[in-house]
Every structure is written in structure tokens, then in C-alpha cells.
C-alpha angles and dihedrals in degrees: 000000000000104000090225086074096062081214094294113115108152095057089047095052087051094042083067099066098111087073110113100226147034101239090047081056095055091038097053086046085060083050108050086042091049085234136135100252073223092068091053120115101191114205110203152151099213130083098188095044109023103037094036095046100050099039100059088047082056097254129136124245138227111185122198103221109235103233083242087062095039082046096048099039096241117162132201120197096171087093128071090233132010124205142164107211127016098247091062078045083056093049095052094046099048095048 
């Protein structure tokens, strides 16, 4: 963990709302944490907000499936994986 979090991350991402886009929030993020945006592997649940924002600051992006869109049959293919718990995440990452 960078030390500049003092192991609260939460409070410090939210801490980062006065920036004016989504791609200066993820990037910011790389940059509290001292890591390439294009290491990043995001983990999120919005398409609007998670895939979109991390993509534009040159992440990759993991999205949750909401059970509607899993329901529906909805696909996504904006993000670099899909899944619909974190132990099939865990899976994926660690093949």
C-alpha cells in the first residue's frame, strides 16, 4: 500500500471527488498508489462510471454483472473480463 494512504483508502478515494473527470480520478488513484494506470487491473460494478473511467486513464477493467444484466443476457464487451462473484474474479486472475 502506498504509504501516503495510512491504510485508508476508501476515505482518500473519496476524498478526490472535487476532480473534474473520470479519467483525472483513476489517474490520481495510479498516482497515490505509485503505480502505471496500465498495470491496473479496476474492479468495478458501473459501466458508466468503472469501465469508462478506467479505461480512458488506460486501466483494465474487471465489471461485476449486476444479476439484471446476467438475467437478461446482457453482455458487455467494453471490459477486459466480465464476472459475476469474486471467487470466479479470483479464478480469472490467478489462471
Amino acid at each position: 500500500m502506498h504509504p501516503d494512504l495510512n491504510g485508508n483508502t476508501e476515505a482518500n478515494i473519496r476524498g478526490m471527488k472535487w476532480l473534474n473527470s473520470l479519467r483525472d480520478v483513476h489517474l490520481e488513484m495510479a498516482k497515490m498508489l505509485n503505480v502505471e494506470p496500465s498495470k491496473i487491473l479496476y474492479v468495478g460494478n458501473s459501466k458508466k462510471y468503472d469501465v469508462a473511467g478506467s479505461h480512458s486513464a488506460g486501466m483494465k477493467c474487471a465489471y461485476l454483472v449486476p444479476f439484471r444484466k446476467r438475467l437478461f443476457k446482457k453482455i458487455i464487451k467494453e471490459p477486459e473480463i466480465c464476472f459475476s462473484n469474486y471467487r470466479q474474479l479470483q479464478d480469472i486472475v490467478l489462471q
